[in-house]
Residue, then its C-alpha position, 0 to 999 in steps of 0.5 A: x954208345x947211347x947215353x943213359x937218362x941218368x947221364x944227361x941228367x948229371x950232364x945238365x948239372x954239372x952245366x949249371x954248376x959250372x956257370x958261376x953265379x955268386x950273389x954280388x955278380x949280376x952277369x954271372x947269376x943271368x948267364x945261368x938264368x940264360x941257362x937254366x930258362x933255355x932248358x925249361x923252355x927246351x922242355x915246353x915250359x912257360x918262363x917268365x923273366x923279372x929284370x933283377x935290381x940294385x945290381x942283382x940278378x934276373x928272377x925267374x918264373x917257370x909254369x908247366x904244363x905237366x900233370x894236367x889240371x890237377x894240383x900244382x907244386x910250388x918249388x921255390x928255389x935260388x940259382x946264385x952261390x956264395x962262392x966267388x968267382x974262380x971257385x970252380x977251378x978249386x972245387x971242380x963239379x965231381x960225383 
């Protein structure tokens, strides 16, 4: 059975959002960003990552090259969440 593009889409979500990251744990919130610059890099974009501080996570920057010269989109965006950790196992990733 191949899977569709839609499957691995929600495949790689539910991935980040069972890593738990909240804000105050530094190694939860850099084990997405392991995550999530893996996958951009995987896709053939350039990431730039910013050692975080005062005990919080890494930032990152992500550029690609996609859509050529023209104008670029800015998205701006977090990757923590603010629920603690052991949340997921009361509020498990569905669809």
């Amino acid at each position: 059975m191949t899977k569709t593009r839609e499957s691995d889409l929600l495949d790689g979500i539910q991935a980040w959002v069972e890593i738990e990251s909240q804000t105050a744990d530094a190694a939860g919130v850099n084990a997405l960003m392991d995550h999530v610059a893996a996958d951009f890099q995987n896709a053939g974009a350039h990431v730039t990552r910013t050692v975080g501080s005062d005990g919080f996570g890494d930032h990152l920057s992500i550029a690609a090259p996609w859509g050529g010269d023209g104008p670029g989109i800015l998205v701006l965006c977090h990757l923590d969440t603010v629920h603690p950790k052991g949340t997921i196992e009361e509020l498990p990733f569905s669809i």
